[in-house]
Structures are given as structure tokens and as C-alpha cells.
C-alpha positions as CSV (number, residue, x, y, z in Angstrom):
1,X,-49.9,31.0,61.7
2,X,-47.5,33.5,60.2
3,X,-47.7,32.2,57.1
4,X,-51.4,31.6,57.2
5,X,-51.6,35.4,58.0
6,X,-49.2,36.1,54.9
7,X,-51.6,33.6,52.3
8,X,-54.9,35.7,53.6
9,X,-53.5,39.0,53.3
10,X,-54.0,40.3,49.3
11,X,-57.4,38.1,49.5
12,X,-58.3,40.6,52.1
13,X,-56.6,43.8,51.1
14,X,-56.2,43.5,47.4
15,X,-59.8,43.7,46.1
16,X,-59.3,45.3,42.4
17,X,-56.8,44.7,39.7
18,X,-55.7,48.3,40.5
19,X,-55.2,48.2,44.4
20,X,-52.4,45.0,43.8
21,X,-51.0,47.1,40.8
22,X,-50.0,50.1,43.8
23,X,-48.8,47.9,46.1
24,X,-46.6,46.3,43.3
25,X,-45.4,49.5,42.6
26,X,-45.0,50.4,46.1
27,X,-43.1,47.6,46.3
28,X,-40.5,48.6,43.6
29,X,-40.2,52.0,45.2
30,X,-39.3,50.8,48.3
31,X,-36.9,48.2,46.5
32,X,-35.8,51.0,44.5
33,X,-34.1,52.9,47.1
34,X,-32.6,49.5,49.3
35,X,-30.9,48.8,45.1
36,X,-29.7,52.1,45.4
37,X,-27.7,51.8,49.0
38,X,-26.6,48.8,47.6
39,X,-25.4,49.8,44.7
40,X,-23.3,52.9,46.4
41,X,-22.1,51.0,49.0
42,X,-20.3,48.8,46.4
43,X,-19.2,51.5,44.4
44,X,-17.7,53.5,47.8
45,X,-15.7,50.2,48.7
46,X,-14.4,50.0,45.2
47,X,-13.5,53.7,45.1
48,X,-11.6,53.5,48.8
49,X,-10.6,49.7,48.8
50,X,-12.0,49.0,51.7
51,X,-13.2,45.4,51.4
52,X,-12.4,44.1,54.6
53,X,-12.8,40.2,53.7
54,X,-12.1,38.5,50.7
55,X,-15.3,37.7,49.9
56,X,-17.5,40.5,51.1
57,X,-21.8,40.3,51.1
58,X,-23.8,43.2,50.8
59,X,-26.8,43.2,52.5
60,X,-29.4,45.8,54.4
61,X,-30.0,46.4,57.5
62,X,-27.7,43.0,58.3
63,X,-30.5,41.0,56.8
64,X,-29.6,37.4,55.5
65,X,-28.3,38.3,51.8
66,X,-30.7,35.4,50.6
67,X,-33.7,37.5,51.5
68,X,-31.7,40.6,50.0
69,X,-31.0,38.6,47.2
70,X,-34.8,37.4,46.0
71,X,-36.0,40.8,46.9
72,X,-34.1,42.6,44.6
73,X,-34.6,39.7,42.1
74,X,-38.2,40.0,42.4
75,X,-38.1,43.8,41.8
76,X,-35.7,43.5,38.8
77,X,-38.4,40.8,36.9
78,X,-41.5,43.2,38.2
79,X,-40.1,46.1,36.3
80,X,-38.8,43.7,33.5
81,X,-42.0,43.1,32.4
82,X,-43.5,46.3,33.0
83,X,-40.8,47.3,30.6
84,X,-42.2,45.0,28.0
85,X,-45.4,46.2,28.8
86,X,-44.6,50.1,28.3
87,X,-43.4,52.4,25.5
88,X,-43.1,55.5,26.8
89,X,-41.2,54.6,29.8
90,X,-39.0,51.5,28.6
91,X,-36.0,53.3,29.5
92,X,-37.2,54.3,33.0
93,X,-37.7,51.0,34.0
94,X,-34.5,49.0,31.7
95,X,-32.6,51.5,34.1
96,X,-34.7,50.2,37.5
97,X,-33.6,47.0,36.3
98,X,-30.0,47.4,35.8
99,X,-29.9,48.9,39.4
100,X,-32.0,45.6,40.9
101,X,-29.7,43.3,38.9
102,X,-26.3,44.7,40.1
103,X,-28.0,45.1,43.5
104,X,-28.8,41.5,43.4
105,X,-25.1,40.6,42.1
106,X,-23.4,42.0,45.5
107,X,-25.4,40.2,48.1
108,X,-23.5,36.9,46.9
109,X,-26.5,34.8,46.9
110,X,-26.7,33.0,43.8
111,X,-29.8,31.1,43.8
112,X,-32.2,34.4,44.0
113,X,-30.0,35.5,41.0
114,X,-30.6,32.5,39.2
115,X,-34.1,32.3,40.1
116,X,-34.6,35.4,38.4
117,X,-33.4,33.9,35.0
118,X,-35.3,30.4,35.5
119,X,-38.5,32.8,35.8
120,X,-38.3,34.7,33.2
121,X,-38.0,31.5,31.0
122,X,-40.9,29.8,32.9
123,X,-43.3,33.2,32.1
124,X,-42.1,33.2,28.6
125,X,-43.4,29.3,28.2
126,X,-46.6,30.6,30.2
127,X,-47.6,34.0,28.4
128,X,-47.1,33.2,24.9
129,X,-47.8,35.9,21.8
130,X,-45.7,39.0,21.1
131,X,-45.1,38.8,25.0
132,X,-43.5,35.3,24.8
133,X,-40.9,37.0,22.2
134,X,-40.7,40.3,24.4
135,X,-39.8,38.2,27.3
136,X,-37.0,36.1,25.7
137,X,-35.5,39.4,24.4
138,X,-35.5,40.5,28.2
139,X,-33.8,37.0,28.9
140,X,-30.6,37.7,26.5
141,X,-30.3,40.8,27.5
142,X,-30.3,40.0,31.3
143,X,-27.6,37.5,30.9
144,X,-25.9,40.1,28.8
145,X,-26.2,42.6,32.3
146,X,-24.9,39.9,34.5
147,X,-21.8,38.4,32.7
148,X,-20.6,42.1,32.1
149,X,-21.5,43.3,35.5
150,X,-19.3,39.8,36.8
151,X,-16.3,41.0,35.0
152,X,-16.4,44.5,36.0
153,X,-17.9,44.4,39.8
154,X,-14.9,44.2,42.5
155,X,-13.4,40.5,42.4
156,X,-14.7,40.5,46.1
157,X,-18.0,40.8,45.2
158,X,-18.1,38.3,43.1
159,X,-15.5,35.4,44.3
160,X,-19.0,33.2,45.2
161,X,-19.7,33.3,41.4
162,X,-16.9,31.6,40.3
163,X,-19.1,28.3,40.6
164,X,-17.0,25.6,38.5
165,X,-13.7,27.0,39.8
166,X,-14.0,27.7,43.5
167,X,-14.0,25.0,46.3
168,X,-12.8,24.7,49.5
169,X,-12.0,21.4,52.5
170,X,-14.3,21.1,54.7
171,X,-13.5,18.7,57.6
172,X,-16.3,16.1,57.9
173,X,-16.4,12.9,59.8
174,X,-15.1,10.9,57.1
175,X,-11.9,13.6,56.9
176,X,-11.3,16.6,54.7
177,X,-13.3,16.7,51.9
178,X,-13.5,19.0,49.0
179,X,-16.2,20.7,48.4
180,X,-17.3,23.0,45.2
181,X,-20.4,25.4,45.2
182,X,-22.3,22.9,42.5
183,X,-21.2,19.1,44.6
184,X,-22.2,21.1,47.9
185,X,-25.3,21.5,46.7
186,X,-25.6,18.1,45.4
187,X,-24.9,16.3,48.2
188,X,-27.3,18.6,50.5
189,X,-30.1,17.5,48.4
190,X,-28.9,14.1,48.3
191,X,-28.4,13.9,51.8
192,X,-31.8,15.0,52.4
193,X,-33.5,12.1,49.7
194,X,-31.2,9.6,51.5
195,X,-32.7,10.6,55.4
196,X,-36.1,10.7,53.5
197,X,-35.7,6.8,51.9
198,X,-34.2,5.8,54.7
199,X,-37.3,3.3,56.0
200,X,-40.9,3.6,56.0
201,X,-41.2,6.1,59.0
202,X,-39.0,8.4,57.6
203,X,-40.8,8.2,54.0
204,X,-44.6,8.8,55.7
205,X,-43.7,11.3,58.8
206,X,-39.9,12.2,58.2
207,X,-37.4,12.7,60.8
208,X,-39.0,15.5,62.1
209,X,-38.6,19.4,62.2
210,X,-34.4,19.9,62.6
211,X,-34.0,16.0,61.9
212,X,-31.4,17.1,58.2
213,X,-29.4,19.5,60.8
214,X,-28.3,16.4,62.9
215,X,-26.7,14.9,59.4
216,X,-24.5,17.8,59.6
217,X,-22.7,18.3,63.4
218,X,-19.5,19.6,62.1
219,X,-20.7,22.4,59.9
220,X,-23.8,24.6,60.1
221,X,-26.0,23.1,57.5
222,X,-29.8,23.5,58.7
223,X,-31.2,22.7,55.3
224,X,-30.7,21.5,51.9
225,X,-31.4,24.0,50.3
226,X,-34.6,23.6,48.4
227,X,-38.1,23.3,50.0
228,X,-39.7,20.2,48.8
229,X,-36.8,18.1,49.9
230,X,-36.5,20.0,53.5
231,X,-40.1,18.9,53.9
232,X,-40.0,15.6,52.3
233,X,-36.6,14.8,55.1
234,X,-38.7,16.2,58.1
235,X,-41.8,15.9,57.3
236,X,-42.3,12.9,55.1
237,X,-44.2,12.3,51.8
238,X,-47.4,12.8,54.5
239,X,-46.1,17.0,55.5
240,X,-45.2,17.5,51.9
241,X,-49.2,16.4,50.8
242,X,-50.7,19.0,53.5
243,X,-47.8,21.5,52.3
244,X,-49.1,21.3,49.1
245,X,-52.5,20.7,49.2
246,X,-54.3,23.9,48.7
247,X,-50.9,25.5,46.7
248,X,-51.7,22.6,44.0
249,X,-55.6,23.6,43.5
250,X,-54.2,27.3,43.4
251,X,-52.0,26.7,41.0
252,X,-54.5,24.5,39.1
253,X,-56.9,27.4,39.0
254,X,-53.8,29.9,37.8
255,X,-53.2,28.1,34.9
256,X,-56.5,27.4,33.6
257,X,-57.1,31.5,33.9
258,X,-53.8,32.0,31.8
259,X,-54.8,29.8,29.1
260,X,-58.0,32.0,28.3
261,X,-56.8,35.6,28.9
262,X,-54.5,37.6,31.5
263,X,-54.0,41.4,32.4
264,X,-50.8,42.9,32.7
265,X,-51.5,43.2,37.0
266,X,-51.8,39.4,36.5
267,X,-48.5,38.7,34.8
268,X,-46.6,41.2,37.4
269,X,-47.6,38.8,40.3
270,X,-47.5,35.4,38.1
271,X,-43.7,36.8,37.4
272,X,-43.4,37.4,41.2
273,X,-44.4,34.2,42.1
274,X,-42.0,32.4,40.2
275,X,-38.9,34.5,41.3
276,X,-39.7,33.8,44.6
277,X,-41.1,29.6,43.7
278,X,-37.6,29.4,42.1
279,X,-36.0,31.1,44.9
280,X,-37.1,28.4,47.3
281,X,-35.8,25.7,45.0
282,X,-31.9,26.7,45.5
283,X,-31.8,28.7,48.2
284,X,-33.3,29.2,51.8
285,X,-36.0,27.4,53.8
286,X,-38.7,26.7,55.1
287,X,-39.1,29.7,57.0
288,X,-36.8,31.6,54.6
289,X,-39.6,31.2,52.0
290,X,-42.8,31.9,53.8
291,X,-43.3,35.0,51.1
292,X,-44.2,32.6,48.3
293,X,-47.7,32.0,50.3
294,X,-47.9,36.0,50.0
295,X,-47.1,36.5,46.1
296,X,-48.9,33.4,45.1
297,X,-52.5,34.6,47.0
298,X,-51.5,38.1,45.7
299,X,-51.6,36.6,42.4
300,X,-54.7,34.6,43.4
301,X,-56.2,38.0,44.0
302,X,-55.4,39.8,40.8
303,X,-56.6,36.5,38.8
304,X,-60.0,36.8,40.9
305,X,-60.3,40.7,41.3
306,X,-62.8,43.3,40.0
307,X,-61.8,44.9,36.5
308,X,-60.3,47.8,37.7
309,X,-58.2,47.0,34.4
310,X,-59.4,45.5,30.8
311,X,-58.7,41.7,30.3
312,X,-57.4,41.3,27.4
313,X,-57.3,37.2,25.3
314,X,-54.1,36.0,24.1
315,X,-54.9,37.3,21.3
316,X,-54.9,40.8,21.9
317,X,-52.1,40.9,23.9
318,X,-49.9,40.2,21.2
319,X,-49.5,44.0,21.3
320,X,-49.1,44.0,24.7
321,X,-48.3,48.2,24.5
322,X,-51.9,48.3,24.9
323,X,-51.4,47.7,28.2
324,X,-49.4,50.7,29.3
């Protein structure tokens, strides 16, 4: 019901171009100011030295750092792209960006990060024109941010990083068994195709909602880690259909508006979306992700909204400064 509620919302609320823009921008101010704390409390425990563990999460308000994590990685591609949309104001929001990305960085989680990345090169394949070009600039520089920001945040910050280095034994029922950030992942998502292929019942219906947390008794693994195979384990091939159902015909009717013309309100939630799509793909679940429903009728709603804003073809928008 929750997330039936978060899929109606923008149909209901958002019903120009314009009114999604403010809450976008809303949205970055509010982000804005959680980057901010973020960013200070980092730069306080690095003053004083007073990381406490080893490998220390920043978070707000003691939220789960994934949720942190996307948040600020959906505000940092937001004002990436209304960067490439503006000229008078590229520095004000490269600047917003920076903050989002370091932000990001210190939570720890590095699927949001990474989603962030994967997005912009999925909107760059989408977009096309000057904007395509614009976009992969934003991409190089972006990695540029984050492998200099790795090497000069506080080594506590940014121990979970170290992804081809770092492991660690976990004790399992087979013994101890050394695991690294990559093969965790890999065998979370294998585990979870296994209990899915593991007879016909399972393949249709699944295992049922919590069935991939019984796989796991010694260590608290609730999910694999990526939404289609959390439902595809407990739910079956049969869940995953209904998941799906209406998300595919919205996605259907996204793509064929992209391929004739877009507004710059309509790449802001199409950039959005796939921060948060990607998200779900390494990081969370089920109920961790509910927001994608949100950002992908948000982006429904600016596709199918009253011009509030120009439309402008392909075409055109290989200027896209015309936007700003």
C-alpha cells in the first residue's frame, strides 16, 4: 500500500512541467544542507581524530547509510545535469555536486556511489546530441572527484572502498571462509538464483517473503542485494511478472517519448530514476527501494504534464543552454 501511495503521488501532485521542477529543486535544497552535515562532520573527525572505529559510516539522523548513500547520489546527478543545462550558474551547481559526491563517499555504501556513475552513462546512451557529449564530460570528471576524494578523505572513511584488496573470514557452516567485497556479492546473487532454480515451486511462487534469509543463519544476510533476484528467490518468476508488470509498459512509454523530444524537467527525473533503478541493483531491498515507484511516476508525470516548459526535438537540444 505504501508503495502504491508513493507510485500515485506526482500523478496527483505534479500536474505541470514546472510544479515537478520545484519539488526537484526542493529536493536538492533539502539534500543540500544533510551534504553539508555530512561533509563537516567528516572534516571535524579528521581535524580532532576522533574516529572511534576503524571503519567509521556517516549517516543522518542514524538512517541506514544505503538510503544516505542514493540520496545524496541522486542529488549529485540532479544538479549534474542541471549544470550541463546552465551557463550562468555551472559553477553554483559543479560546487553542489562536489559537496553530494564527498557526502556520498563517507556513508561507506558503495553501490549508491556506483549507481551514480552507471547512470550517468545509461542517460548519456538515452539523450543523445550535444547533451550526450555534455554528459560524458560530467562522467570523467566525476571519476576524476571520486579517486582524488579516495586518496585524500580519512583512511577510515574509506577502508570499504578498498574493493580488490579488503576481505575478511566469516565463519559459515562449511568453516571459515574468506570473503572479499566483489565474491560476497557474488555469491549473494548466486545464492539467491540457486534457491530460485531449485525445483519448479520455487521457479513459479519462490520460497516465499524471508525464504533467502534462512540460507544465511550464521550471519545477517536478509537479501542479495539486488531487487530482481530478491523477488525472483521469494517470489518466483510468477512475483517478479506482477512486480514488473505496469513498471515495463511505463518504461515502454518513457522511451518512446525520448526518442521524439524531451524537456530539461524530463531528463532531471529520467536521471533520477536511474540513480535510484541502479541503486536497487547492488544495494538494498525490497523495501529499501520502494522510492524507485516515486521517481519513476514522477518522471511519468513530467513526460505527461502540461507545458509549463517548451519541448524541445533532439534536434534542438543540441544547444541544450537554451534550456536554462
Amino acid at each position: 500500500m505504501f508503495g502504491f501511495t508513493l507510485f500515485m503521488a506526482p500523478l496527483v501532485m505534479f500536474k505541470s512541467k514546472k510544479e515537478g521542477m520545484n519539488f526537484l529543486k526542493i529536493l536538492i535544497a533539502i539534500g543540500f544542507i544533510g551534504a553539508l552535515v555530512l561533509v563537516s562532520k567528516m572534516l571535524y573527525l579528521a581535524a580532532t581524530g576522533s574516529f572511534v572505529e576503524l571503519t567509521t559510516r556517516l549517516v543522518l539522523f542514524s538512517s541506514n547509510p544505503i538510503q544516505t548513500a542514493r540520496f545524496m547520489s541522486v542529488c549529485a546527478v540532479l544538479t549534474g545535469i542541471m549544470m550541463t543545462f546552465s551557463e550562468k550558474r555551472k559553477f553554483l551547481f559543479g560546487f553542489s555536486m562536489l559537496v553530494f559526491v564527498i557526502a556520498a563517499l563517507s556513508t561507506g555504501s558503495r553501490g549508491p556511489v556506483l549507481s551514480l556513475f552507471v547512470s550517468l552513462i545509461a542517460l548519456g546512451i538515452i539523450v543523445g546530441g550535444n547533451l550526450r557529449k555534455q554528459v560524458g564530460i560530467l562522467f570523467l570528471v566525476g571519476t576524476l572527484v571520486v579517486v582524488t576524494a579516495l586518496f585524500t578523505m580519512p583512511e577510515n572513511l574509506t577502508a570499504r572502498y578498498n574493493v580488490f584488496a579488503s576481505s575478511e573470514l566469516v565463519v559459515t557452516r562449511k568453516g571459515l571462509v574468506v570473503f572479499s567485497t566483489i565474491s560476497s556479492r557474488w555469491i549473494l546473487w548466486s545464492n539467491a538464483l540457486e534457491l530460485w532454480l531449485r525445483d519448479i515451486p520455487h521457479f513459479l511462487f519462490g520460497s516465499g517473503a524471508g525464504g533467502y534469509a534462512a540460507l544465511f543463519p550464521w550471519r545477517d544476510f536478509r537479501y542479495p542485494h539486488n531487487l530482481f533476484l530478491e523477488i525472483l528467490a521469494e517470489f518466483g518468476i510468477i512475483g517478479l511478472v506482477f512486480f514488473l508488470s505496469h513498471a515495463v509498459l511505463a518504461v515502454i512509454d518513457v522511451v518512446r517519448h525520448f526518442r521524439k523530444r524531451y524537456s530539461q524537467p524530463e531528463v532531471l527525473w529520467l536521471g533520477a530514476t536511474l540513480t535510484v533503478f541502479f541503486s536497487a541493483m547492488f544495494s538494498g531491498d525490497i523495501n529499501d527501494n520502494r522510492l524507485i515507484w516515486f521517481f519513476l511516476s514522477g518522471l511519468l508525470a513530467a513526460v505527461h504534464s502540461g507545458n509549463s516548459e517548451s519541448r524541445f526535438s533532439k534536434i534542438e537540444l543540441d544547444s541544450p543552454a537554451v534550456l536554462s
